[in-house]
SERO-433953 format. One record per residue: residue number from 1; chain; x, y, z of N, C-alpha, C in turn. Coordinates in pm, 1 decimal, padded with zeros to 6 digits. Layout:
# residues N
[doke NUM,"A",[X,Y,Z],[X,Y,Z],[X,Y,Z]]
...
END
This chain:
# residues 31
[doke 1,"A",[11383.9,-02856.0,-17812.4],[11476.9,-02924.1,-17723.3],[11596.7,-02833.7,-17694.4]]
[doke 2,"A",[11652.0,-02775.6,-17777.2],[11775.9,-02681.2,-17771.3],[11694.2,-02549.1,-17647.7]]
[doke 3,"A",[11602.7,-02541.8,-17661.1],[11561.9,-02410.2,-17593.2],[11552.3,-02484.7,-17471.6]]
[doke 4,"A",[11527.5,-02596.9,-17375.0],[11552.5,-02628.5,-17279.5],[11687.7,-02668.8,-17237.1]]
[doke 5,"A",[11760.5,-02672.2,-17355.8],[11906.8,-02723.8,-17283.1],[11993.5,-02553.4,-17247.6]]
[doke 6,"A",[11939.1,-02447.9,-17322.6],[11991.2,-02369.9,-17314.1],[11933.4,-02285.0,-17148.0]]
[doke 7,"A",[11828.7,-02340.7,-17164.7],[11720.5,-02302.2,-17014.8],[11825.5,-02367.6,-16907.7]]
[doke 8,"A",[11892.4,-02472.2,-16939.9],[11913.2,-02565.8,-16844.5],[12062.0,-02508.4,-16798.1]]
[doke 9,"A",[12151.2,-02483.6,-16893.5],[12320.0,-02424.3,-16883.1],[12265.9,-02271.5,-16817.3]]
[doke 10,"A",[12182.4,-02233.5,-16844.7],[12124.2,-02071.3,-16759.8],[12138.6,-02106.6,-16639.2]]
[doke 11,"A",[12043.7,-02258.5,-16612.5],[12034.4,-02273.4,-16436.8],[12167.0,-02350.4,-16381.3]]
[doke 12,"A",[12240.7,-02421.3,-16442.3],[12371.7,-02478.6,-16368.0],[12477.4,-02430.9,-16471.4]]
[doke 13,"A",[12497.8,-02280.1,-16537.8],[12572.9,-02180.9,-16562.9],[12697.3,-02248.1,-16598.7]]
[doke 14,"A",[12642.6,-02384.6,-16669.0],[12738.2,-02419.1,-16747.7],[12715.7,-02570.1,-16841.3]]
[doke 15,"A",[12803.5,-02574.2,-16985.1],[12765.3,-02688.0,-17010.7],[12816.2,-02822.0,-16955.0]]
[doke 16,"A",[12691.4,-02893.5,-16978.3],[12782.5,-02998.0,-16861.4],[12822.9,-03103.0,-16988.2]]
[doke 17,"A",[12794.7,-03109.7,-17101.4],[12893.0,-03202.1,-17219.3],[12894.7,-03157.4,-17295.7]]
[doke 18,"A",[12893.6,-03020.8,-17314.7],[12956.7,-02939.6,-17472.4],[12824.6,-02929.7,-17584.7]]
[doke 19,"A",[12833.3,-02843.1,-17693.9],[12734.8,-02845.5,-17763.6],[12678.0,-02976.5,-17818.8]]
[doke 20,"A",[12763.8,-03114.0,-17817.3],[12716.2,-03200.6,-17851.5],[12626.5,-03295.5,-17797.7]]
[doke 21,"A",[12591.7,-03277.6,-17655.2],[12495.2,-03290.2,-17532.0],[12376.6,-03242.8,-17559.5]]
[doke 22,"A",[12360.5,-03125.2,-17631.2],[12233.3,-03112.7,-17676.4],[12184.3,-03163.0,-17804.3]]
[doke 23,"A",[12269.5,-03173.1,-17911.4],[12263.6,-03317.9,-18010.7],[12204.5,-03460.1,-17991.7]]
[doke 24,"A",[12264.6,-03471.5,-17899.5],[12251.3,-03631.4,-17870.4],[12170.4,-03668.8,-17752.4]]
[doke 25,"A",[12172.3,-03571.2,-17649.5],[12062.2,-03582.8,-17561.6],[11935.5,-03571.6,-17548.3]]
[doke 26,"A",[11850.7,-03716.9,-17554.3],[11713.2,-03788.1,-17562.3],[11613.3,-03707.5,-17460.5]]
[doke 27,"A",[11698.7,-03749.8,-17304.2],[11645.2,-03703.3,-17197.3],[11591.1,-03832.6,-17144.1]]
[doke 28,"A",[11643.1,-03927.0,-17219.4],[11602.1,-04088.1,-17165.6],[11743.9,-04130.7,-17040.0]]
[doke 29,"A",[11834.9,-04112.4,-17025.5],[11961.0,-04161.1,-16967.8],[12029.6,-04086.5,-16975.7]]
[doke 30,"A",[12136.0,-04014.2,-16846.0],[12231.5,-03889.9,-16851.0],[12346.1,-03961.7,-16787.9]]
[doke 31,"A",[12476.8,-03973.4,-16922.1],[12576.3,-03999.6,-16846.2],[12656.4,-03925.2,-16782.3]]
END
């Protein structure tokens, strides 16, 4: 999962909720 969130800040070159977004993010609901 971390290797797609890191795939993901590559393609919109930034985090969009901090390292703790990839913690807590399911991939069920994005607030």
């Amino acid at each position: 999962m971390l290797d797609v969130t890191k795939a993901f800040v590559r393609l919109t070159g930034k985090t969009l909720f901090g390292p703790k977004w990839s913690l807590g993010y399911s991939g069920s609901t994005m607030h």
